[in-house]
N, C-alpha and C positions, 0 to 999 in steps of 0.2 A: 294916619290912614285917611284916606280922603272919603265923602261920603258916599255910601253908595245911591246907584241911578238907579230912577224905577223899574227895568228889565232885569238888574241885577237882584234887585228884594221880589222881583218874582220869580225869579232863576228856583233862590233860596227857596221863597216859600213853595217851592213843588219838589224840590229835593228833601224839605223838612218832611212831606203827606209823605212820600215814595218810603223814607226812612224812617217814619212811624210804626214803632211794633205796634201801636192801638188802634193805625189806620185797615178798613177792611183791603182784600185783596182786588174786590171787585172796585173799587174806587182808585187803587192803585194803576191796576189795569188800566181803569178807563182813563188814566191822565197820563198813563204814557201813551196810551193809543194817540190820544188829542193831542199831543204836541206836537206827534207826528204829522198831523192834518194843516191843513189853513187853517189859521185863528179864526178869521171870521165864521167860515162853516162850525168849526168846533166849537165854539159861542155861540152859535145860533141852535147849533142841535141840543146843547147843554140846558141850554133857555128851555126848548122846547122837552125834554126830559123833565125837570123843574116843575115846569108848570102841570105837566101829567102824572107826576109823585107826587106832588101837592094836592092835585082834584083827588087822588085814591089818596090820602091820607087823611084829607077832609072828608070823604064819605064815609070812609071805615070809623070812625071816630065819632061821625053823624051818628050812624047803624050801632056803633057799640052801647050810644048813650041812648037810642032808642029814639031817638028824635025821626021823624016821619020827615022833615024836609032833608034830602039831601042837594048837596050841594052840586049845582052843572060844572059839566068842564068851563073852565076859562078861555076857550075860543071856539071857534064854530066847526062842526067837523068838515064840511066843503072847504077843503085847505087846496 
């Protein structure tokens, strides 16, 4: 069998998340949403998703441990 191409082992690996009974529904969701979409936009909102779960998981995390400095967003809110 010949080796697979890069499009192909990303085929797989979004048919392996969709066919995960441990994967959540809301992630499933949201990757059949985006396939349907432009890749580039769906990249770029994923990026930008990312980065805004990321600032709330660093300040919740900040605030749990009682540290006084929290962390800013990672980009400027004038978007």
């Amino acid at each position: 069998m010949p080796p697979l191409e890069r499009g192909d082992m990303v085929t797989l690996r979004f048919g392996d998340v969709l066919a995960d009974p441990a994967a959540s529904d809301w992630l499933k969701a949201a990757l059949a949403a985006a396939v349907a979409r432009d890749p580039v936009d769906a990249a770029h909102d994923a990026s930008v998703l990312h980065d805004l779960l990321d600032a709330r998981c660093a300040q919740l995390l900040a605030l749990d441990q009682g540290n006084a400095d929290q962390p800013s967003l990672p980009f400027s809110s004038a978007v």
